[in-house]
LODO-757510 format. One record per residue (C-alpha): residue in one letter; chain; x, y, z. Coordinates in nm, 3 decimals, always signed. Layout:
// residues N
+---+---+---------+---------+---------+
: r : c :       x :       y :       z :
+---+---+---------+---------+---------+
: A : A :       X :       Y :       Z :
...
+---+---+---------+---------+---------+
// end
This chain:
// residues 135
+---+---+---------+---------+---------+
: r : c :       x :       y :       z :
+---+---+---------+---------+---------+
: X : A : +10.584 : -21.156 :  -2.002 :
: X : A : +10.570 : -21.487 :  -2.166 :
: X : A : +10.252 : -21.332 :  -2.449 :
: X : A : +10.426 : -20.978 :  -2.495 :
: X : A : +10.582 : -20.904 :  -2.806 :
: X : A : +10.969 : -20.880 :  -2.702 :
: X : A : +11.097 : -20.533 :  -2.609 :
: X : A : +10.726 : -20.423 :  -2.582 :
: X : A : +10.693 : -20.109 :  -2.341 :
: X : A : +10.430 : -20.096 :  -2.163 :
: X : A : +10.368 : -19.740 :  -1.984 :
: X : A : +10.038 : -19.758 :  -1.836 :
: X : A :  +9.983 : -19.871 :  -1.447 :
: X : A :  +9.851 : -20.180 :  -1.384 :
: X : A :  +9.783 : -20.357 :  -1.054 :
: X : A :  +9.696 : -20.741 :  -0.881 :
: X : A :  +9.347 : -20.641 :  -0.965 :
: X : A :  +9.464 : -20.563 :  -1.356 :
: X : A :  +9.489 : -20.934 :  -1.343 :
: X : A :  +9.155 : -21.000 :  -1.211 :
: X : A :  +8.991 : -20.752 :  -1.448 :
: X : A :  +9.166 : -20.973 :  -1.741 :
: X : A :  +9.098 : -21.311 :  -1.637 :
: X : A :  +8.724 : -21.215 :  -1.542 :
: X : A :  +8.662 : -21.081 :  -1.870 :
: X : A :  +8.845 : -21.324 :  -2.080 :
: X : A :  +8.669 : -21.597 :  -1.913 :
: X : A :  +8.305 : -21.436 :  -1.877 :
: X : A :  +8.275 : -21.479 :  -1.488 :
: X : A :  +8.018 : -21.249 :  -1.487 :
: X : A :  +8.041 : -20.882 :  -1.298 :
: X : A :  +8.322 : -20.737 :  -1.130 :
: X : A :  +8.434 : -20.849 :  -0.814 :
: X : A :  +8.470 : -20.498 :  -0.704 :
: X : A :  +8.478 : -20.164 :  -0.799 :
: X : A :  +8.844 : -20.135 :  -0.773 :
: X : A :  +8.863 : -20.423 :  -0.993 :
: X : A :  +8.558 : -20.304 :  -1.213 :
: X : A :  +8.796 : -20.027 :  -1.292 :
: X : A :  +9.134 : -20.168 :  -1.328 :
: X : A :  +9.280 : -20.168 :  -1.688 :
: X : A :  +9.312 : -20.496 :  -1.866 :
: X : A :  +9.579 : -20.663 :  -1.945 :
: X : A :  +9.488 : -20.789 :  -2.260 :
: X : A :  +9.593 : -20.515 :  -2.497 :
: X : A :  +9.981 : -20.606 :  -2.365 :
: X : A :  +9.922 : -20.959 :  -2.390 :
: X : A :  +9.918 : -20.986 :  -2.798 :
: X : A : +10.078 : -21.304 :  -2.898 :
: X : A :  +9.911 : -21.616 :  -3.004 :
: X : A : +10.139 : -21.846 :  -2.826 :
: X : A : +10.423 : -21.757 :  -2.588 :
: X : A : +10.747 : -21.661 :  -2.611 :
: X : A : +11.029 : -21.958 :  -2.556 :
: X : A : +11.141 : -21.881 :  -2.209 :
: X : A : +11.480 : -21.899 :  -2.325 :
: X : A : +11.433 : -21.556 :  -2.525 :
: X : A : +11.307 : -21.428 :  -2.226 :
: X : A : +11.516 : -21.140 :  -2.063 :
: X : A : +11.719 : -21.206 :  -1.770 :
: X : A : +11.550 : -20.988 :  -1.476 :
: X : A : +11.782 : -20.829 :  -1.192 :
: X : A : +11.591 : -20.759 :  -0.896 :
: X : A : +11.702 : -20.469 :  -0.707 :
: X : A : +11.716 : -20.488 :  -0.312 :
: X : A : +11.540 : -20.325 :  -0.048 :
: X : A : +11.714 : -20.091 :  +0.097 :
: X : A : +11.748 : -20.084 :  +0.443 :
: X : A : +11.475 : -19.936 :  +0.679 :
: X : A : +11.608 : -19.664 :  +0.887 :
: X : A : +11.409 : -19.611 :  +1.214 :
: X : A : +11.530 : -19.261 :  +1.232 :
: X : A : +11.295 : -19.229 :  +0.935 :
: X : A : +11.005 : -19.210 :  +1.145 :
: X : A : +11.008 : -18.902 :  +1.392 :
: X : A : +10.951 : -19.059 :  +1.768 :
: X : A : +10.744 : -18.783 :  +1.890 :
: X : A : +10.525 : -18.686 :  +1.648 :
: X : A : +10.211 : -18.896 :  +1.563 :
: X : A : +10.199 : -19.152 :  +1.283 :
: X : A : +10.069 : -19.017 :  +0.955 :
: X : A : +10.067 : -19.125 :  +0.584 :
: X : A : +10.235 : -19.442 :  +0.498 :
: X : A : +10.410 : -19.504 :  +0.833 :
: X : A : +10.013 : -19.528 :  +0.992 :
: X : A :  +9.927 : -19.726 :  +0.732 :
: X : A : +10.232 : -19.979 :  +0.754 :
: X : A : +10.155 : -19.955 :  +1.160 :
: X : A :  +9.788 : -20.064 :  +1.129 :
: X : A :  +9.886 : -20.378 :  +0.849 :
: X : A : +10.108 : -20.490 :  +1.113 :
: X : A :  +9.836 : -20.512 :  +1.385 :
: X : A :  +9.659 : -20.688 :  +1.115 :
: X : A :  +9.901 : -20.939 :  +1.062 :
: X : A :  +9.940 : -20.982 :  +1.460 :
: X : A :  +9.605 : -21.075 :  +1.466 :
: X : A :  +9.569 : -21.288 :  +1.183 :
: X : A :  +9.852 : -21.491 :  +1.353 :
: X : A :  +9.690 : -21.504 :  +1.668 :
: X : A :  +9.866 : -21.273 :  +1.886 :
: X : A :  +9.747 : -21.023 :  +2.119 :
: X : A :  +9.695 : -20.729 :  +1.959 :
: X : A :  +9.591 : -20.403 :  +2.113 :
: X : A :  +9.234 : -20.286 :  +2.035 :
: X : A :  +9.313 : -19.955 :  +1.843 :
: X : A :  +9.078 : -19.750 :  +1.584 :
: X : A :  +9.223 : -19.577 :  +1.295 :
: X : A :  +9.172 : -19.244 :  +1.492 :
: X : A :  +9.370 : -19.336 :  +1.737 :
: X : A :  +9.707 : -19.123 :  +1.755 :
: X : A : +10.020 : -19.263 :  +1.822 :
: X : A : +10.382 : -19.113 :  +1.784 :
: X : A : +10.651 : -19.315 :  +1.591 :
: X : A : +10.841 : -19.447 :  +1.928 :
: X : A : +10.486 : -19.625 :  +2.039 :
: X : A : +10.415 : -19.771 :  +1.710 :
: X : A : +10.783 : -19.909 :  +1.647 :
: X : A : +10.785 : -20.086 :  +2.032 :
: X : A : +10.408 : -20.198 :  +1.945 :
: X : A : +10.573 : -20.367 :  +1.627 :
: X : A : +10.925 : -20.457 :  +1.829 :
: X : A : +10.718 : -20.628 :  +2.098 :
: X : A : +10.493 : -20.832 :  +1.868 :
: X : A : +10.720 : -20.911 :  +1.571 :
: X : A : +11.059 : -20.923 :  +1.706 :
: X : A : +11.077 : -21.296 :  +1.748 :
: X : A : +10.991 : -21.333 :  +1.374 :
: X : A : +11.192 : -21.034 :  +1.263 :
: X : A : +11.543 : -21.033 :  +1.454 :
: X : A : +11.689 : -20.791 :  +1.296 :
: X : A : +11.436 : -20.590 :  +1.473 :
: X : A : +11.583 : -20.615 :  +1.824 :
: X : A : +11.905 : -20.534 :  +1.701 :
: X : A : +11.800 : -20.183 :  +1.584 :
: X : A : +11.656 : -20.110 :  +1.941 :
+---+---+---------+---------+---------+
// end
């Protein structure tokens, strides 16, 4: 970060709404937004400089790549749970923000792995390729 001292290690967690938190406060826009945000930990107490850093001090960042997602990862007969329900039900967001057809399903609503990856096959796989391929 451009206003971090260099080599400054920063341990705590901080999140998109970190950013919020910092730019409501520094600029006095009033209340939080949220309570999540209400609650998030500023950034200012990593941002220290008076002016920023040259970017040509900055450090060169490697990102590292995704790795692959492995179907066999999520067990075909036994009901979504945890992070693969919640990855299911963002995608049936997304399918409707885009304006596809999108079944009508509540969050009780069980379903094992094998109907939630042909749910997402069927509506994503003209946007996502790959994802026919794995089928």
């Amino acid at each position: 970060m451009a206003w971090a001292p260099e080599r400054a290690v920063v341990t705590g967690v901080h999140g998109s709404t970190s950013v919020i938190h910092t730019l409501r406060e520094h600029w006095s826009l009033g209340p939080a937004f949220s309570a999540r945000e209400a609650i998030a930990p500023d950034l200012r107490a990593v941002l220290t400089l008076d002016t920023p850093r040259d970017p040509q001090n900055w450090p060169d960042v490697h990102p590292r790549p995704v790795p692959e997602f492995d179907e066999a990862m999520v067990p075909p007969d036994l009901p979504l749970r945890g992070l693969a329900k919640a990855m299911f039900f963002a995608f049936l967001g997304l399918g409707r923000e885009l304006g596809q057809t999108v079944p009508d399903i509540g969050p009780d609503t069980a379903h094992t792995g094998a109907e939630g990856l042909a749910m997402i096959h069927d509506m994503f796989g003209h946007m996502f390729p790959n994802l026919n391929n794995q089928r």
